[in-house]
C-alpha positions as CSV (number, residue, x, y, z in Angstrom):
1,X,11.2,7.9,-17.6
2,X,8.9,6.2,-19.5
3,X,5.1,5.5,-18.7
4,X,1.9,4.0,-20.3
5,X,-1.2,2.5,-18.9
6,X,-0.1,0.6,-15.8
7,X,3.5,0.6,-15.9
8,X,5.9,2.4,-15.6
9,X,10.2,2.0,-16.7
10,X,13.1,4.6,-15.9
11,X,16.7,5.1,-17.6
12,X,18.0,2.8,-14.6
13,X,16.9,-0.2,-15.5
14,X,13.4,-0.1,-13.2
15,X,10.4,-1.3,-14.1
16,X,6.9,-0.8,-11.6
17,X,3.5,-2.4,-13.0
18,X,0.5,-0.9,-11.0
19,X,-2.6,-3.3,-10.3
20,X,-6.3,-1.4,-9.6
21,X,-9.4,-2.5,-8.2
22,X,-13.0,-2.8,-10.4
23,X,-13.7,0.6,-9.4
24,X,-10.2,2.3,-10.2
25,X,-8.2,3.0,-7.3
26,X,-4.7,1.7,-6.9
27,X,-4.5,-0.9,-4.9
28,X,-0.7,-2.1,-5.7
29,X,2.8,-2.3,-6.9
30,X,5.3,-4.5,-7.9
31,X,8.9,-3.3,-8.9
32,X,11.2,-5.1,-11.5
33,X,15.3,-4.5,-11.8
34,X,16.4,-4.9,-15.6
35,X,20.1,-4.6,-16.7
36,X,21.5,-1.3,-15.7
37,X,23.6,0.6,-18.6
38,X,27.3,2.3,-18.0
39,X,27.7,5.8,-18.4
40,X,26.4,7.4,-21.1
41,X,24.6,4.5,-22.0
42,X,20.9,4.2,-23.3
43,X,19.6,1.0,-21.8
44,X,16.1,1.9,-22.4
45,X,14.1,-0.9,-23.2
46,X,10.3,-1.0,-25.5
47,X,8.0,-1.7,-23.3
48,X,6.9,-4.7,-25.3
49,X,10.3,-6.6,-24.7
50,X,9.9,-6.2,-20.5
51,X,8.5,-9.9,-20.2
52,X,7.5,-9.4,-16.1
53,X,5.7,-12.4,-15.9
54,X,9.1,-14.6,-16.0
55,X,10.6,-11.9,-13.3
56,X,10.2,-12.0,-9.7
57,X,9.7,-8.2,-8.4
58,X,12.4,-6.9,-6.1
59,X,9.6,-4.4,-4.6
60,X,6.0,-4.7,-3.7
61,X,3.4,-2.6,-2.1
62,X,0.0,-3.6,-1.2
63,X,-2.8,-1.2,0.0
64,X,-6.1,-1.4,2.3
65,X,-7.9,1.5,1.4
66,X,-10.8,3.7,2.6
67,X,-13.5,3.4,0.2
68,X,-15.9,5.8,1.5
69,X,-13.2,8.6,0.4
70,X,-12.5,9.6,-3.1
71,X,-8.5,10.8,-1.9
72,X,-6.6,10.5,1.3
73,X,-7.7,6.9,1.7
74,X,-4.6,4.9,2.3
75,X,-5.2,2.8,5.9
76,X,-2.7,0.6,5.3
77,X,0.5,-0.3,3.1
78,X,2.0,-3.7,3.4
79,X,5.7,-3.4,2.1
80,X,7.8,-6.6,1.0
81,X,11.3,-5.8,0.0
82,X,13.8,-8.4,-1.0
83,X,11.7,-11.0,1.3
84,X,11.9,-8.4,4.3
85,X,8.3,-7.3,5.0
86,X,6.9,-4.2,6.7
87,X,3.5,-2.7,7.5
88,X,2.7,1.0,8.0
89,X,-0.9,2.0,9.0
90,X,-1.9,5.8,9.0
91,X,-4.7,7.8,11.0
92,X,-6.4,10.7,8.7
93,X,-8.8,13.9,9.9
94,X,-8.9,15.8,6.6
95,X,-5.3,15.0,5.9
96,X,-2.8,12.2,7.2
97,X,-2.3,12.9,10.8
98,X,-0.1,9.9,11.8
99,X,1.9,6.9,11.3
100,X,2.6,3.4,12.4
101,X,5.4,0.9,11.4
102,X,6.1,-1.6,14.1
103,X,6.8,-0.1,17.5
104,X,7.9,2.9,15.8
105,X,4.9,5.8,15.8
106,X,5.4,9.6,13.6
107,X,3.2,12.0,13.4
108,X,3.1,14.6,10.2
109,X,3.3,18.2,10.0
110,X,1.6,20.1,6.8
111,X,1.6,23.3,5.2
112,X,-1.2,25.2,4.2
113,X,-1.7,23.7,1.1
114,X,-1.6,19.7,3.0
115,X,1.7,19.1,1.6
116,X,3.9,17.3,4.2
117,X,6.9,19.6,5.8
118,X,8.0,17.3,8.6
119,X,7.6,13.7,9.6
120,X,8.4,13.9,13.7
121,X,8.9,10.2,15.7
122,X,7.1,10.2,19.1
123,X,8.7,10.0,22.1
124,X,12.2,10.5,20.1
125,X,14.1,13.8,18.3
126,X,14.0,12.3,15.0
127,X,12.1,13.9,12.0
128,X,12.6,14.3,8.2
129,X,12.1,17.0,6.7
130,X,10.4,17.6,3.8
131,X,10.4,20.6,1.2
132,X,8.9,21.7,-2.0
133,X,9.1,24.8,-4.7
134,X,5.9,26.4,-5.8
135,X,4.6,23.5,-8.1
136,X,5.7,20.9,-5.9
137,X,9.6,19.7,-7.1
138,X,11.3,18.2,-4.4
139,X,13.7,21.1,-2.9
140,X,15.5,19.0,-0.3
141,X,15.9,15.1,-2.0
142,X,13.7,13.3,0.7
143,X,10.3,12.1,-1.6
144,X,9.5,8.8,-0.9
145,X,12.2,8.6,2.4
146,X,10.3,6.6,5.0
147,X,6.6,7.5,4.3
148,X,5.1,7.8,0.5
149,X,3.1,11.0,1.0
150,X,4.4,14.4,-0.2
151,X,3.3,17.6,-2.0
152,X,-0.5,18.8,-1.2
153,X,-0.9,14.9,0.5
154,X,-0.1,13.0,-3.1
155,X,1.7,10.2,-2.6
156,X,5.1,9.6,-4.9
157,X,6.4,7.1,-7.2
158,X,10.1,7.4,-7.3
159,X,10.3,4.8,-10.3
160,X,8.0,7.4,-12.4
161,X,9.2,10.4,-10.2
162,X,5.1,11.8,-10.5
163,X,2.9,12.3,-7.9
164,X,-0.7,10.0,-8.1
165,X,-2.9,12.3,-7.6
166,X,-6.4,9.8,-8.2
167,X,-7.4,10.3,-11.9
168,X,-4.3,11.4,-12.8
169,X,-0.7,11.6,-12.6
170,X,0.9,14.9,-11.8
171,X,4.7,16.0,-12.7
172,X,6.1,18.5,-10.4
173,X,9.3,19.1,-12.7
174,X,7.5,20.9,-15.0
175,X,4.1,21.8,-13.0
176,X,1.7,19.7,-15.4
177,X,-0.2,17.0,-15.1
178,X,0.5,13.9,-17.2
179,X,-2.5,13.1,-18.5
180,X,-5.6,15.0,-20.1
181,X,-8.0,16.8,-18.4
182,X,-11.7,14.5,-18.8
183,X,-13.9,17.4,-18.0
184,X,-14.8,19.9,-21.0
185,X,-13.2,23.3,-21.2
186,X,-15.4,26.1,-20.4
187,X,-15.8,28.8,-22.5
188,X,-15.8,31.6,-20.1
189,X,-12.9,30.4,-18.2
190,X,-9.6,30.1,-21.0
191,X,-7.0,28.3,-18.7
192,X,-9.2,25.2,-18.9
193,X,-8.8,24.3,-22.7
194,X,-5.3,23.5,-21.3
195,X,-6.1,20.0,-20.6
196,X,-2.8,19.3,-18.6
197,X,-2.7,22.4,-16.7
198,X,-2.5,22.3,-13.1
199,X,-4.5,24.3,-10.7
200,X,-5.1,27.1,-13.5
201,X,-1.6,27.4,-13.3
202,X,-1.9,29.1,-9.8
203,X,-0.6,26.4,-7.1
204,X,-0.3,28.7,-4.6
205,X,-4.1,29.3,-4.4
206,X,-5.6,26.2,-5.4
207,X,-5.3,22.3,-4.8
208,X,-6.5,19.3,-6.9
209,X,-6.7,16.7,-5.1
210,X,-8.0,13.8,-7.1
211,X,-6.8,15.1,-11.3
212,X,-10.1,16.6,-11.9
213,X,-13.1,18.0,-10.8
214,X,-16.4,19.6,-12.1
215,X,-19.5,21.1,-9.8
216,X,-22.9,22.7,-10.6
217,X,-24.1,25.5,-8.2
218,X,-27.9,26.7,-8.9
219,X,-29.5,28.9,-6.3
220,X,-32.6,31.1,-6.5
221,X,-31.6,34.7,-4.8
222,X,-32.8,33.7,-0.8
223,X,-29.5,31.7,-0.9
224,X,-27.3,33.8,-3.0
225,X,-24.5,34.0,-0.1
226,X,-24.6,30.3,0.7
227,X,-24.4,29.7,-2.9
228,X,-21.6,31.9,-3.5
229,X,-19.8,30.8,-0.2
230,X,-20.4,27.2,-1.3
231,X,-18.8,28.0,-4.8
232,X,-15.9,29.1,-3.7
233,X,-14.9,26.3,-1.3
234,X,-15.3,24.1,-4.0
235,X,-13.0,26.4,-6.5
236,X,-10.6,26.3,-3.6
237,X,-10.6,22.5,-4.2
238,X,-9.8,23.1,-7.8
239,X,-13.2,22.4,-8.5
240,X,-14.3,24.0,-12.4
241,X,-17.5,25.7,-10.9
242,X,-20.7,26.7,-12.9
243,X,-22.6,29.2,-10.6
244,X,-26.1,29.1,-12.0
245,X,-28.7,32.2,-10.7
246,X,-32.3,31.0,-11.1
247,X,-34.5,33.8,-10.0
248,X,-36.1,35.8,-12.8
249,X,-37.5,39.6,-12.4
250,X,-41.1,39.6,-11.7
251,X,-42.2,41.0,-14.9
252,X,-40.2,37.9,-16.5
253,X,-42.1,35.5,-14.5
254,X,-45.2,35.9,-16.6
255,X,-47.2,32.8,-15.2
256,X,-45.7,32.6,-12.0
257,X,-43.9,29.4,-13.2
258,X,-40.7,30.9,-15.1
259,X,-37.9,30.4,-12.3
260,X,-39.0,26.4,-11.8
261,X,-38.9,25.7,-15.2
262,X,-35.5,27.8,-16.0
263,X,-34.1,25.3,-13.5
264,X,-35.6,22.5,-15.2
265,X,-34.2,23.6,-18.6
266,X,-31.2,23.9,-17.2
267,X,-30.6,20.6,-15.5
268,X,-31.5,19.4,-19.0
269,X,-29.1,21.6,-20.9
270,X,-26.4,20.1,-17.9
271,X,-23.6,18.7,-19.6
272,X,-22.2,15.3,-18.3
273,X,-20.7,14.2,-21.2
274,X,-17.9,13.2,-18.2
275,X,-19.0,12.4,-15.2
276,X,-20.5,15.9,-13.0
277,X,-18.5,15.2,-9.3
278,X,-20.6,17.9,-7.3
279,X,-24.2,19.8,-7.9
280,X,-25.5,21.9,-5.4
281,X,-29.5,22.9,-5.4
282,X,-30.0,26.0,-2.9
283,X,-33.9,26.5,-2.9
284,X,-37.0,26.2,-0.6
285,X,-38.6,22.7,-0.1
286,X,-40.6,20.1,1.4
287,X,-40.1,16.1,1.2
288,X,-42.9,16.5,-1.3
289,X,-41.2,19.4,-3.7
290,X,-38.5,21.7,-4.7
291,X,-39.9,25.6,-4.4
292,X,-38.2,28.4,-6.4
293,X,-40.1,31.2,-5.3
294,X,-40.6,31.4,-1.3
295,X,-44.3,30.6,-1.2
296,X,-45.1,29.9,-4.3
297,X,-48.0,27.0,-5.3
298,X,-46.7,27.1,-8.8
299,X,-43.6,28.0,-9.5
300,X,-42.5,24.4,-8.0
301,X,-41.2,21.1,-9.0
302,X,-42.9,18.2,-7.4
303,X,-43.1,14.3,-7.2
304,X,-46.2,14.0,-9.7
305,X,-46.8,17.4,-11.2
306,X,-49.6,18.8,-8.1
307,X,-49.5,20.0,-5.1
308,X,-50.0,18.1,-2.0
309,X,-54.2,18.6,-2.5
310,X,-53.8,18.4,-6.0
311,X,-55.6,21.6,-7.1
312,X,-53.1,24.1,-7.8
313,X,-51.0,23.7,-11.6
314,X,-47.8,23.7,-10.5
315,X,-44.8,24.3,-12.7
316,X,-43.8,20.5,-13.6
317,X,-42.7,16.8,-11.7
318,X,-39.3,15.9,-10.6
319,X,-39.8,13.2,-13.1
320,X,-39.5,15.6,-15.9
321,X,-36.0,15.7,-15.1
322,X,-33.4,14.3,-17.2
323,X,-31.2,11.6,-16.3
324,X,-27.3,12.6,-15.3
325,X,-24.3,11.4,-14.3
326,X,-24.0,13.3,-11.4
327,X,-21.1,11.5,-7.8
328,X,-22.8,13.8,-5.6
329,X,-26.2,15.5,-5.3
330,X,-26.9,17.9,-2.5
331,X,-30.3,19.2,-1.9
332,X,-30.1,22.2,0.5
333,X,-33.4,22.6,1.1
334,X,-35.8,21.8,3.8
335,X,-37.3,18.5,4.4
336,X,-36.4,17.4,0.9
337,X,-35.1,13.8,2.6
338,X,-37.6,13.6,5.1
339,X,-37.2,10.0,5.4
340,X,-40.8,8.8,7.4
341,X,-42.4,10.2,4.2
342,X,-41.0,7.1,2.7
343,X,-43.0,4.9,4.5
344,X,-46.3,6.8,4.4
345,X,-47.0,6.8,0.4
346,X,-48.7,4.3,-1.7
347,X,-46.9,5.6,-5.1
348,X,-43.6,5.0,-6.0
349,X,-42.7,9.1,-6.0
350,X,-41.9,8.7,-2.1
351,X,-39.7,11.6,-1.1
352,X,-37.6,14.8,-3.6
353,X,-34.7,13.4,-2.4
354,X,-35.7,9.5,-2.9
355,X,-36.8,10.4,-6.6
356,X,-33.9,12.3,-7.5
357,X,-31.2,9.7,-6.5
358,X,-33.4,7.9,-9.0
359,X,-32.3,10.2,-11.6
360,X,-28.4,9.5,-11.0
361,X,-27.1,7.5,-14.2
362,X,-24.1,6.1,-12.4
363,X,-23.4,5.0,-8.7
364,X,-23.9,8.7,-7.4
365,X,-25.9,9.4,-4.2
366,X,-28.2,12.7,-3.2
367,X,-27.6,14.5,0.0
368,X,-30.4,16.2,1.6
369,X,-31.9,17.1,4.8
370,X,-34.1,15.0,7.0
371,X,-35.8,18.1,8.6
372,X,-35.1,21.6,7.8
373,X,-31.7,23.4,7.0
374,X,-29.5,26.7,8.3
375,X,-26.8,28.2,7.3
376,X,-24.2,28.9,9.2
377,X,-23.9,30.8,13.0
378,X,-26.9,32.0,14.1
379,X,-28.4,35.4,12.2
380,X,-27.4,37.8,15.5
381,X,-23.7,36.3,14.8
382,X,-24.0,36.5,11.3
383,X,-24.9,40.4,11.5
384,X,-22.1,41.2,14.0
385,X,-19.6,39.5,11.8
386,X,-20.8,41.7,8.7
387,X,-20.5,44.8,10.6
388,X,-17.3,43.9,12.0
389,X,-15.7,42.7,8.5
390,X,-15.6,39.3,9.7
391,X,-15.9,35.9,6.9
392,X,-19.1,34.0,7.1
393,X,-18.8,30.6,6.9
394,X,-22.3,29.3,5.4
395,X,-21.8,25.4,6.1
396,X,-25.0,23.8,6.5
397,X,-26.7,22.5,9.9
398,X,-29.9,21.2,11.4
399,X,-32.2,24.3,12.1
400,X,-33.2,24.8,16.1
401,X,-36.7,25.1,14.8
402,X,-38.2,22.3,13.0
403,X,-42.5,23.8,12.6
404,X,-42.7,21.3,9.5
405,X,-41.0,18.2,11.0
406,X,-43.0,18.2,13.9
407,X,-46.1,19.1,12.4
408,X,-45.7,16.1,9.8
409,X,-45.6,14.0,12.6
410,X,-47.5,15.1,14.4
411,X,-50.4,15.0,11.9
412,X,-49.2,10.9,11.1
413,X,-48.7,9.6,14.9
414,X,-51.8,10.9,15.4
415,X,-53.2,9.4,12.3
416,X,-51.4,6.2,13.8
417,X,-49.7,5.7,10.2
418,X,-46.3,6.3,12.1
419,X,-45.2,5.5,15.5
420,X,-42.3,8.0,16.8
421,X,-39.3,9.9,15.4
422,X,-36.9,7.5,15.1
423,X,-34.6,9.0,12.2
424,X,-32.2,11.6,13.5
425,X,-32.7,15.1,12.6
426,X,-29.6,16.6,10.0
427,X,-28.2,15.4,6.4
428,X,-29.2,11.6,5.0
429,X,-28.1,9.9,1.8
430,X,-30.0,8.0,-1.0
431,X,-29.2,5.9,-3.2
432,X,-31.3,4.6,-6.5
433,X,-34.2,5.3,-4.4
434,X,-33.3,4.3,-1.4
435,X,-32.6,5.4,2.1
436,X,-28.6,4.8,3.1
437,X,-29.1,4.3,7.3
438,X,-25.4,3.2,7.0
439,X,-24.3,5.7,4.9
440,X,-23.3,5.7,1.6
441,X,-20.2,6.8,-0.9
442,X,-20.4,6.5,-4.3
443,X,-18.5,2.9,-5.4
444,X,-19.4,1.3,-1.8
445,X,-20.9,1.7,1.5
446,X,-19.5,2.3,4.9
447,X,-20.7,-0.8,5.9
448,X,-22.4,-3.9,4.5
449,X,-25.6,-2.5,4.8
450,X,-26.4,-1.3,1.7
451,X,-30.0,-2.2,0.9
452,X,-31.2,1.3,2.7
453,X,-33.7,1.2,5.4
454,X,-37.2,2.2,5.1
C-alpha cells in the first residue's frame, strides 16, 4: 500500500482519492479499479501516471457530519456502488450506539476502550462479530464488513488498510501512526519525541481519538484535586498534559502579587507553536477578575488593572495577556462568564470570560460559568467516599448557592439597569468576545446563530 496527501493506491490495482472540507474533515471518497497484476507480479503504478479524472470510480462514499464534534461525528454515509446506492445513518452518545440502512436497524456493542466487538440486528439473531489484538490488527477478518467503524471507534479504509483517526492516520499492523506527531515533544516525558508513537506505546491504558492532542492544566492549591482529577481524564484521552501549580509559599509572595503574575508569566512562556487543544484555569473569580489567592485585592488579574472601586493595585489586566492559539479555554472559576455583566458596562472589557475569548488567535472558544462553580457530589459525599476508599469524580456543576449571582442582581434590578434573570445558571461559551446563546464549537456553531447574544 501506497499513500500520499489524499490518495491512496494498493498492490491490487485500487486506487481511493479522499475530498475534505475548508476546515479539514473528510467529507468523501471515491474508489478507482486499475489493471490487476498475475501472481507474483508488481503492478504498482507512480502515483503521477493514475490519471483519475478520465476514470469513472467504481466506489463512492459521501458523509454528513456533526460539526460541533471534533471525532465520532459521522450522521450519515451515502454509499454508491457500481450505480447501486445505499444510505446508513448512525445515532451517537459518547460513542456510536446505533445503525440505520433501509428497513434494516443494528445496534453496536463496544469494549472498554470504544472499539466495536459486535454489530447485533434488531428484532433478528444476526450480528458480526468483530475482534482486535492489543494495537488494534484485525484478529477475526471482518474491518469494514457492513459498517466502517472498528478499533477504539476509528473508522477503516480497506484500500489503505489504516484506521482515520482525525489528524492522522493510524496503522494497526505495526501499532504506529502514519504520520508525525504536530505537537512538540516534552522534555520530561521521553516517549513523546517519538512522533509516530501511539498512545505512549501503552494501548491498553490510553486512547487517541483524533491523532493528537495537547492540554494545559494551571490551578492555585484550593483546587489541587480537581486539577489533578481533571488531568488525568484528559491523559486518559491521550491528551500530552502540562500540570502547572501556581501557588507560591508565603514568604515567596513578597508583595502579595507573586502567584497572579507567575500565572501571567506562564501563559506567556505557553507554547503554541501548534495549536494548544485544551487549557484548564482552576482559580477563584468574579465576572470582573481572575483571583489567585482566596481573598486577595492584589494578587489578581482583572479587566483593566483595578479593582471594582479602583483603589487597590492589583497584580496586572487580563489584557496583559498574550495572544494564543488555544481550541478550548475553560475557566473554572466563579462567575467569570456572568453574562448580564455584558450588558451593564460602558468599556469594552465586559466580562473575564468575554475578554479572554478575545485573546484566542484562532477559532477557539472559552468555557466558563454563568454563576458560581462546584466540584463534584456534595462535600458530606465527598468525605464518606474518602474514608471509604471510594474515586471522586470532580466534574464541574452549578453550585446550590449562588450569594454573588443574586446579589449582582439584585444590586442592578434594583438599579433598574437590568430587568430579571433571564440567562440560565451553569457553563456558557464565548467566542471573539461574544456570548454563544446557541452554543458554540470551534469551526461552526450548533446552529446559525452565531452572532452571540447580548
Amino acid at each position: 500500500m501506497l499513500k500520499v496527501g489524499s490518495l491512496s493506491y494498493s498492490f491490487l490495482g485500487e486506487a481511493r482519492c479522499y475530498s475534505y472540507d475548508g476546515i479539514g474533515n473528510r467529507i468523501g471518497i471515491k474508489e478507482y479499479e486499475f489493471e490487476r497484476g498475475g501472481f507474483g507480479e508488481n503492478k504498482l503504478k507512480d502515483i503521477s501516471e493514475l490519471n483519475l479524472i478520465q476514470k469513472d470510480p467504481i466506489y463512492e462514499e459521501e458523509y454528513i457530519l456533526d460539526r460541533t464534534r471534533a471525532y465520532n461525528n459521522l450522521l450519515q454515509n451515502k454509499v454508491i456502488k457500481r450505480e447501486n446506492k445505499t444510505v446508513q445513518s448512525y445515532a451517537w452518545d459518547f460513542n456510536a450506539v446505533f445503525v440505520e440502512e433501509g428497513k434494516k436497524e443494528f445496534t453496536y456493542l463496544q469494549d472498554e476502550l470504544g472499539s466495536i466487538i459486535r454489530l447485533l440486528e434488531v428484532e433478528s439473531e444476526g450480528q458480526m462479530i468483530y475482534g482486535y489484538d492489543e494495537f488494534g490488527k484485525d484478529t477475526y477478518n471482518t474491518q469494514g464488513g457492513m459498517q466502517p467503524f472498528g478499533y477504539t471507534g476509528y473508522r477503516y479504509d480497506n484500500v489503505a488498510d489504516t484506521y482515520f483517526a482525525q489528524a492522522r492516520e493510524y496503522v494497526a499492523g505495526v501499532g504506529r501512526f502514519a504520520g508525525r506527531d504536530w505537537v512538540n515533544p516534552d522534555l520530561f516525558n521521553p516517549s513523546t519525541y517519538n512522533k509516530y508513537l501511539y498512545c505512549h506505546g501503552n494501548p491498553i491504558v490510553y486512547i487517541d481519538l483524533d491523532g493528537f492532542k495537547e492540554g494545559y492544566v494551571y490551578y492555585i492549591d484550593d483546587f489541587k484535586n480537581e486539577a489533578t482529577w481533571r488531568a488525568k481524564q484528559l491523559e486518559n484521552q491521550g491528551v500530552n498534559v502540562k500540570k502547572i501549580s501556581l501557588s507560591l509559599p508565603s514568604n515567596q509572595d513578597t508583595d502579595g502579587k507573586q502567584v497572579a503574575l507567575g500565572f501571567m508569566k506562564e501563559w506567556n512562556n505557553m507554547d503554541d507553536t501548534d495549536t494548544i487543544e485544551y487549557v484548564y484555569i482552576f482559580s477563584h473569580g468574579s465576572e470582573r477578575m481572575l483571583q489567585f489567592v482566596d481573598g486577595s485585592k492584589r494578587n489578581a488579574l482583572t479587566l483593566n488593572g483595578k479593582n471594582k472601586a479602583g483603589d487597590a493595585d492589583v497584580a496586572g489586566s487580563i489584557q496583559d495577556l498574550q495572544g494564543k492559539d488555544i481550541e478550548r479555554l475553560y475557566i473554572e472559576a466563579c462567575n467569570a462568564g456572568l453574562v448580564e455583566y455584558m450588558q451593564l458596562v460602558d468599556d469594552e472589557y465586559t466580562n473575564v470570560a468575554s475578554l479572554m475569548s478575545k485573546k484566542l488567535i484562532g477559532d477557539g472558544a472559552v468555557y466558563a460559568w454563568n454563576g458560581s462553580v462546584s466540584f463534584g457530589p456534595p462535600a458530606f459525599k465527598q468525605k464518606f467516599d474518602k474514608i471509604a476508599g471510594n474515586a471522586i469524580s470532580y466534574e464541574p456543576r452549578s453550585s446550590k448557592k449562588q450569594s454573588h449571582y443574586e446579589e449582582f442582581y439584585s444590586e442592578y434590578i434594583e438599579a433598574g439597569k437590568i430587568k430579571n434573570m433571564h440567562v440560565r445558571l451553569g457553563q456558557v461559551i464565548y467566542h471573539k468576545g461574544e456570548f454563544m446563546r446557541n452554543g458554540y464549537y470551534p469551526g461552526t456553531c450548533i446552529t446559525n446563530g452565531c452572532d452571540g447574544s447580548k
